[in-house]
TIMI-2910 file (N, C-alpha, C, CB; in pm, 1 decimal, decimal comma, always signed):
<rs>
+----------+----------+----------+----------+----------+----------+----------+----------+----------+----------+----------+----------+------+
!      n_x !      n_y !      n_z !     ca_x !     ca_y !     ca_z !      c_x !      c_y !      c_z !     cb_x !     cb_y !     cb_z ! resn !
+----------+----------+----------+----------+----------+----------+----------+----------+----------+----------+----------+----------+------+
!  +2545,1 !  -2764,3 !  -2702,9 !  +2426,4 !  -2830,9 !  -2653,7 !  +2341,1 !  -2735,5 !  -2568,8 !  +2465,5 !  -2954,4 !  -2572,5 !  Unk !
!  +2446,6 !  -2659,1 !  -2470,3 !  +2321,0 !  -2578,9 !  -2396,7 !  +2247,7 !  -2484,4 !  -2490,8 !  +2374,0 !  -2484,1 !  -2269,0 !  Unk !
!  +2320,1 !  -2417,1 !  -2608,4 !  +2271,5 !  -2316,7 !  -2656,5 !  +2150,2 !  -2405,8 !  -2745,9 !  +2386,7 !  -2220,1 !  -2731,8 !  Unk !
!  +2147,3 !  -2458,3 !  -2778,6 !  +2065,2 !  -2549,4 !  -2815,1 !  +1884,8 !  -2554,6 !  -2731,9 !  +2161,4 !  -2676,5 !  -2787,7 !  Unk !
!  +1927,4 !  -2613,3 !  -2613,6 !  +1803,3 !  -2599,4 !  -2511,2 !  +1792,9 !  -2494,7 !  -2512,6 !  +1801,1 !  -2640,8 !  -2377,4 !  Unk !
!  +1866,1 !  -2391,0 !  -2483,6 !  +1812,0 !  -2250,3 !  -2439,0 !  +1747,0 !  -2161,4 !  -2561,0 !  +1939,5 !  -2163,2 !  -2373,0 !  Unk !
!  +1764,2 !  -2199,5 !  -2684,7 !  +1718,6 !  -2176,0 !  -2804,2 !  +1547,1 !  -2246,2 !  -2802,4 !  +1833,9 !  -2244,5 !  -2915,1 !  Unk !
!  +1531,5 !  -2352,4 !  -2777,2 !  +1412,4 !  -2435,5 !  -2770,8 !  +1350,2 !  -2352,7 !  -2640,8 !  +1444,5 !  -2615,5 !  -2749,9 !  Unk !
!  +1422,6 !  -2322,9 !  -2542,5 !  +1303,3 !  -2264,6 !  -2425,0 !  +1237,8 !  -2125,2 !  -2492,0 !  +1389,2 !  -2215,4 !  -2247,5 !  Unk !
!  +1347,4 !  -2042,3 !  -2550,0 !  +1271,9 !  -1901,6 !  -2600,6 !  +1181,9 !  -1894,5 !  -2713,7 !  +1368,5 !  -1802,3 !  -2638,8 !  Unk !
!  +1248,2 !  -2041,6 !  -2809,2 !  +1087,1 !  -2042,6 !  -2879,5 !   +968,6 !  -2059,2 !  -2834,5 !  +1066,6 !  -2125,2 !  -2958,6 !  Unk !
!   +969,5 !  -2160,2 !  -2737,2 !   +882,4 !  -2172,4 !  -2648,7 !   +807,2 !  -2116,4 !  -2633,0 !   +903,6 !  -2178,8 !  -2573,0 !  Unk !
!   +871,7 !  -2071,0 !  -2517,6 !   +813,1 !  -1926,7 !  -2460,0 !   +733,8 !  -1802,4 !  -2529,8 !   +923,0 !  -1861,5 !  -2413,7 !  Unk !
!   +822,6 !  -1799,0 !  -2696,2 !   +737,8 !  -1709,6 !  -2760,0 !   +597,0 !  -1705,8 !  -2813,6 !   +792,2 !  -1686,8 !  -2838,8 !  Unk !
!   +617,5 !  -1865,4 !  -2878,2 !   +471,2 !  -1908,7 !  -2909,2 !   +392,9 !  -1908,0 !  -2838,8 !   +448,1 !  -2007,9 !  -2944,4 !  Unk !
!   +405,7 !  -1967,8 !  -2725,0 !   +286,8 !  -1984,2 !  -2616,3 !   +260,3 !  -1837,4 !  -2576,6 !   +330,4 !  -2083,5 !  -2471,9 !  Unk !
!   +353,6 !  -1737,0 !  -2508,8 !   +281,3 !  -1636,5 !  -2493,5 !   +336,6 !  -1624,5 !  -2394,5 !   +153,5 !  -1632,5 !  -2500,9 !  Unk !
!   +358,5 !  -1515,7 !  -2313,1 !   +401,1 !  -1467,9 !  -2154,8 !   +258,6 !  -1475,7 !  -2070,6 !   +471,7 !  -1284,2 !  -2148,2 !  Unk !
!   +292,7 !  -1557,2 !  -1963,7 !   +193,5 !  -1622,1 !  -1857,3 !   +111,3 !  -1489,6 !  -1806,5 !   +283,0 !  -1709,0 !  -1716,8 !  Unk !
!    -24,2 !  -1449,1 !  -1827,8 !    -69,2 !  -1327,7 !  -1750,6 !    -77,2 !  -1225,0 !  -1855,3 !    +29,8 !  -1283,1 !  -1628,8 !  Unk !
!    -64,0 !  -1209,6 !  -1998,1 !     -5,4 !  -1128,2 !  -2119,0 !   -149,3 !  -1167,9 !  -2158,3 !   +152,3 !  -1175,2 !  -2221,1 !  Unk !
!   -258,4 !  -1075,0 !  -2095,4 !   -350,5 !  -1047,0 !  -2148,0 !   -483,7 !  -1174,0 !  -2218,4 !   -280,2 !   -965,4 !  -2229,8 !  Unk !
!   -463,6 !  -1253,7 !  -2140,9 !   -517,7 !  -1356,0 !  -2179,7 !   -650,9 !  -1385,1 !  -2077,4 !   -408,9 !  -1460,7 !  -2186,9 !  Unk !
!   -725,6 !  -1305,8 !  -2058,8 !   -812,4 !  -1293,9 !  -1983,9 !   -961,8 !  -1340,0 !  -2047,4 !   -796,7 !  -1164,7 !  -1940,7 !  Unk !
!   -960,7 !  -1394,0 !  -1953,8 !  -1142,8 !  -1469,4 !  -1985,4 !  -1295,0 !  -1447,5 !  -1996,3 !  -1172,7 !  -1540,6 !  -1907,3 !  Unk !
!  -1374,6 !  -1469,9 !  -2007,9 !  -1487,3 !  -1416,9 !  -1954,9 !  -1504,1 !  -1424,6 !  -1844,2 !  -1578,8 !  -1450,2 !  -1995,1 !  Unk !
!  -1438,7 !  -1505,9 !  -1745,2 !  -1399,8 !  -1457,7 !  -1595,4 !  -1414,1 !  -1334,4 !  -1560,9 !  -1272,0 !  -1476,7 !  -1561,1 !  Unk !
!  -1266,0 !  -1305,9 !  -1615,4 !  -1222,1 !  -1157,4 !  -1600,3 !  -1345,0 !  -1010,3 !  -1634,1 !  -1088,5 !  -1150,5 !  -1717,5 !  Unk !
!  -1407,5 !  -1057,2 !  -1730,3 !  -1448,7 !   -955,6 !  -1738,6 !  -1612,3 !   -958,3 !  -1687,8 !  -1413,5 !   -916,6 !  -1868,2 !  Unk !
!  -1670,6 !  -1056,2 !  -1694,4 !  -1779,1 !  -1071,3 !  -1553,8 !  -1744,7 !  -1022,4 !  -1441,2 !  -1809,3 !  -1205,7 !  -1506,8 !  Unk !
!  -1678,4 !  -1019,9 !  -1414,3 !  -1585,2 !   -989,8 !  -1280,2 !  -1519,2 !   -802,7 !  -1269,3 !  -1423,5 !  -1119,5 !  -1299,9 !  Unk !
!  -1485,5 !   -778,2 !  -1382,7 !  -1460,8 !   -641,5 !  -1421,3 !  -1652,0 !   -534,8 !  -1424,1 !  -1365,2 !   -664,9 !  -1609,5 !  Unk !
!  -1682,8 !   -642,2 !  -1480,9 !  -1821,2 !   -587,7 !  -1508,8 !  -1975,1 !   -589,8 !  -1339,8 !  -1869,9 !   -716,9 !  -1666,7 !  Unk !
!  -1968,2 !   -732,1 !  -1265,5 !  -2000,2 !   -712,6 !  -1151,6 !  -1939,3 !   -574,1 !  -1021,6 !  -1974,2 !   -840,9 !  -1124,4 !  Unk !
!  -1830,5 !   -567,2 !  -1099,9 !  -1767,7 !   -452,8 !  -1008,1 !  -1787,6 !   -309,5 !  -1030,2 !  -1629,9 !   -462,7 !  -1009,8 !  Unk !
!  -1843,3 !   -323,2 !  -1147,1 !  -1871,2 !   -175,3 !  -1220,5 !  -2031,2 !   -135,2 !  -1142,0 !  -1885,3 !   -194,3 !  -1436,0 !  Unk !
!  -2089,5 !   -267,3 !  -1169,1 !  -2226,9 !   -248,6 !  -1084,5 !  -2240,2 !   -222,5 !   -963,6 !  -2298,0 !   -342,2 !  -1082,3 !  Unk !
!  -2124,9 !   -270,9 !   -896,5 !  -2127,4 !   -269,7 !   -715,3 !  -2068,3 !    -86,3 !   -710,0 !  -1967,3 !   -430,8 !   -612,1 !  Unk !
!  -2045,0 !    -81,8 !   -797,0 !  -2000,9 !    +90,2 !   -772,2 !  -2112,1 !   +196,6 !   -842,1 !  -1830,3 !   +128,4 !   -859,0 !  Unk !
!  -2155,3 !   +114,0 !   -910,6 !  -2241,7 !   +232,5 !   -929,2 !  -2384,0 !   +213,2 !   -856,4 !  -2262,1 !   +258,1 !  -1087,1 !  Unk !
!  -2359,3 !   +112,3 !   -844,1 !  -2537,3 !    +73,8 !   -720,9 !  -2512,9 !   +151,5 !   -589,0 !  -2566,2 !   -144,4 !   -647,1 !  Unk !
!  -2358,9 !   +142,9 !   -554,4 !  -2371,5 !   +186,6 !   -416,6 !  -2255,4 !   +318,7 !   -416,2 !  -2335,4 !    +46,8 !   -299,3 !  Unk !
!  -2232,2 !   +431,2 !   -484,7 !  -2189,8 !   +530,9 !   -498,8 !  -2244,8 !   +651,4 !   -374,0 !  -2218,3 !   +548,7 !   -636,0 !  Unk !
!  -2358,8 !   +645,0 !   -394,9 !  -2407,0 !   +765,9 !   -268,2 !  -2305,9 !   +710,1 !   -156,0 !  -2609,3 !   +758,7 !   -201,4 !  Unk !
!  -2328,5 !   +550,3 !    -97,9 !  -2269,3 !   +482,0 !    +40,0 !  -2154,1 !   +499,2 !    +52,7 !  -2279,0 !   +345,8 !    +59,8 !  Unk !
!  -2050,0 !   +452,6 !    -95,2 !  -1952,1 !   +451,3 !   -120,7 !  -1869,1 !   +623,2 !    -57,8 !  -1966,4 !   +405,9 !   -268,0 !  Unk !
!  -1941,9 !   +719,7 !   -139,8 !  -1869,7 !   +892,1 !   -132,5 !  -1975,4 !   +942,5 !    +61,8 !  -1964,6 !  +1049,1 !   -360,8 !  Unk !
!  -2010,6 !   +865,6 !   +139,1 !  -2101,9 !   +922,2 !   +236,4 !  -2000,7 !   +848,7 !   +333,7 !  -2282,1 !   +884,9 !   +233,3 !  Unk !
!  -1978,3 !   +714,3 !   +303,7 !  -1922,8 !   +625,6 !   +443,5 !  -1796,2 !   +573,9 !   +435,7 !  -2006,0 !   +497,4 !   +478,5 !  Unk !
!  -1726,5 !   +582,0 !   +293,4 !  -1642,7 !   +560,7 !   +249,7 !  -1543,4 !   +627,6 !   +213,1 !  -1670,4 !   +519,9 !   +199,8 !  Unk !
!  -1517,8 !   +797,5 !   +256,8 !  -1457,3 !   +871,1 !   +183,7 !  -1298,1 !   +868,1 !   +183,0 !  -1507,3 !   +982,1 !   +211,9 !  Unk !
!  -1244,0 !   +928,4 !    +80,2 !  -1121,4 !   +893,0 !    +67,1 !  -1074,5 !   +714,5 !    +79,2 !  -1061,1 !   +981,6 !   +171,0 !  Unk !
!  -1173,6 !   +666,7 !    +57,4 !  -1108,2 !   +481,7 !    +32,8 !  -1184,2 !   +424,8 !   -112,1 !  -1178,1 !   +341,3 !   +200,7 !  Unk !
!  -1204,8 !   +491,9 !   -197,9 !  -1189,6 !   +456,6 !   -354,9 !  -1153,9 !   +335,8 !   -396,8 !  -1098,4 !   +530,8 !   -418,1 !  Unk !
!  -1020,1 !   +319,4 !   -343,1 !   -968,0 !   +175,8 !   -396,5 !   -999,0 !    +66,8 !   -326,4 !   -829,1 !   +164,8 !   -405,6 !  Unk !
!  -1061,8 !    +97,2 !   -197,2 !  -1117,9 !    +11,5 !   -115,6 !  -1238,6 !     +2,3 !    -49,0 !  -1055,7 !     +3,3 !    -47,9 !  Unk !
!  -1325,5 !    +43,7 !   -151,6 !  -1460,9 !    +29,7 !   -139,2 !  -1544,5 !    -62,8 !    -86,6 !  -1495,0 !    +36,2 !   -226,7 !  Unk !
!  -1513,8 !   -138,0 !   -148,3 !  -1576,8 !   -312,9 !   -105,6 !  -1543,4 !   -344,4 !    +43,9 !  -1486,0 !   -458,5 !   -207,7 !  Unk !
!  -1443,6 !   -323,5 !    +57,4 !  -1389,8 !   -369,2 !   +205,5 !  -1487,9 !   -290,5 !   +308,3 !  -1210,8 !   -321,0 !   +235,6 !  Unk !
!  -1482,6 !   -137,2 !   +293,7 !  -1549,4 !    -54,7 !   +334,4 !  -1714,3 !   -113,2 !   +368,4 !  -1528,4 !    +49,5 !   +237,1 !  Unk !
!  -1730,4 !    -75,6 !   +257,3 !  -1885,7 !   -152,5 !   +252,5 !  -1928,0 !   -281,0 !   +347,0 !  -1905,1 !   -213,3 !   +101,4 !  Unk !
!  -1806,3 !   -384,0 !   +297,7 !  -1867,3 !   -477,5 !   +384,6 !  -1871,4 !   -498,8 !   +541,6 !  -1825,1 !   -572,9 !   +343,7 !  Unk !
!  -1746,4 !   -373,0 !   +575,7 !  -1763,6 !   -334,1 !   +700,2 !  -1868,1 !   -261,7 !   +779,5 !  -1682,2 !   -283,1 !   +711,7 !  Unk !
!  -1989,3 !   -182,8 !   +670,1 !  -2066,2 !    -92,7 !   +734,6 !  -2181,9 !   -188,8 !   +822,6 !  -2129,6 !    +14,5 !   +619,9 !  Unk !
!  -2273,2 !   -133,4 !   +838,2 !  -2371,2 !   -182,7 !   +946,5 !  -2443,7 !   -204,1 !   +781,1 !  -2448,7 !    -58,9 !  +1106,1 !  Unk !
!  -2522,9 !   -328,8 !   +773,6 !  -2613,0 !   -363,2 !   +615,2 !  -2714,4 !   -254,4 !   +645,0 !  -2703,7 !   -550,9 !   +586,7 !  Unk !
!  -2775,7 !   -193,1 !   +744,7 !  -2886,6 !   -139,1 !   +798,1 !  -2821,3 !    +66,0 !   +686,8 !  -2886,2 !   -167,7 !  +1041,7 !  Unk !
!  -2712,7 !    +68,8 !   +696,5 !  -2663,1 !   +178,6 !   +637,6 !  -2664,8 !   +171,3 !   +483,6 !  -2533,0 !   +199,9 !   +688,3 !  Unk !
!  -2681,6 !    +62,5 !   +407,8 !  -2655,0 !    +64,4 !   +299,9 !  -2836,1 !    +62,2 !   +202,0 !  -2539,5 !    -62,4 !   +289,7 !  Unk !
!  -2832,3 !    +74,1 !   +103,5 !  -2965,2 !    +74,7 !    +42,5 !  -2988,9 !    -15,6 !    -33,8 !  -2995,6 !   +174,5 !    -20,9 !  Unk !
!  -3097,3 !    -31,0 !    -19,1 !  -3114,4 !   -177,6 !   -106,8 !  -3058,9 !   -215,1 !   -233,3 !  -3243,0 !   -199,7 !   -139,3 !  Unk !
!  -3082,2 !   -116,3 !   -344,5 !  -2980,0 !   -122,3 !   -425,6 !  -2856,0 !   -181,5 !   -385,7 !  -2959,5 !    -11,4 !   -462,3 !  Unk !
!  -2795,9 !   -105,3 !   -339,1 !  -2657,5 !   -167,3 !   -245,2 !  -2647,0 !   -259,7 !   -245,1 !  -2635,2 !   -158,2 !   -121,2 !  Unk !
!  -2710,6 !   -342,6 !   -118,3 !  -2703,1 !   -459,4 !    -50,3 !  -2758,0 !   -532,2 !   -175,8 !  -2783,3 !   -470,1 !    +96,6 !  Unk !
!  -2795,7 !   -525,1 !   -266,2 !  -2837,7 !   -627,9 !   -400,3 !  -2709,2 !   -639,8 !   -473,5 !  -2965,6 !   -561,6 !   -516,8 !  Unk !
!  -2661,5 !   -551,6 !   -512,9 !  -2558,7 !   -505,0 !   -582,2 !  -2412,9 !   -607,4 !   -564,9 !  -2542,3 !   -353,9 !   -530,0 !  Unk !
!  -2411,6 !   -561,7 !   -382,2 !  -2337,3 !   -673,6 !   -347,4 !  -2355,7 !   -836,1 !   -281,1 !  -2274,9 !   -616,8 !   -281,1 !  Unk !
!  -2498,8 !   -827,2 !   -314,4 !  -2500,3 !   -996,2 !   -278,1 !  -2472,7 !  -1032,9 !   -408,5 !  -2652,2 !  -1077,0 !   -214,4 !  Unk !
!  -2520,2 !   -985,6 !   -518,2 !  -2475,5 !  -1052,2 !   -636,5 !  -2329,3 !  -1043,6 !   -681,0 !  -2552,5 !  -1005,5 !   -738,6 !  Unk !
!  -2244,5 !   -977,0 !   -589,1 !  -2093,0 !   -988,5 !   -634,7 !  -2058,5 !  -1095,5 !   -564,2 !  -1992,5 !   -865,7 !   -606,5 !  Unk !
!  -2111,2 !  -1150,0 !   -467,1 !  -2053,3 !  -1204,9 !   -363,6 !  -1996,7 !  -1145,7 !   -204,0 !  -1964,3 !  -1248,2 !   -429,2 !  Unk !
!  -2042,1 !  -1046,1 !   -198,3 !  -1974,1 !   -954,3 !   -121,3 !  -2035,2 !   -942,4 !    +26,3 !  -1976,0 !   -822,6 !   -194,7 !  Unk !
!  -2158,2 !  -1011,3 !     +7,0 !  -2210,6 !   -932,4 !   +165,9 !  -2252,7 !  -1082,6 !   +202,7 !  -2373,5 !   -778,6 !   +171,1 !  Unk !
+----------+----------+----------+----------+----------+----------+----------+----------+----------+----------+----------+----------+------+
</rs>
């Protein structure tokens, strides 16, 4: 009997798919794609005020004074949500 259930969970499991296995939305990639913009709008700010924090750009940014960033910029990231 158990081998039974445990037979039914791995079919399961196979059909449906592993949870997170690439099943990404247009969410995801609006979201992949707003971020591409916030880096390339604000790259000068990013390599001037930001150096050595690459992976943490955004954070950076939203820490600076808005008065430091360029309009580009500050567009860039109101439309991510960011500022």
């Amino acid at each position: 009997m158990m081998r039974v259930v445990l037979s039914a969970l791995i079919l399961v499991c196979c059909v449906q798919g592993v949870p997170g296995q690439d099943q990404r939305g247009k969410g995801s990639e609006d979201t992949t794609r707003s971020e591409g913009q916030v880096r390339s709008a604000c790259q000068p700010e990013i390599e001037k005020l930001c150096g050595g924090q690459e992976r943490r750009a955004g954070r950076c940014l939203r820490s600076q004074n808005p008065d430091a960033l360029s309009e580009r910029c500050k567009t860039a990231l109101e439309n991510r949500g960011l500022q």
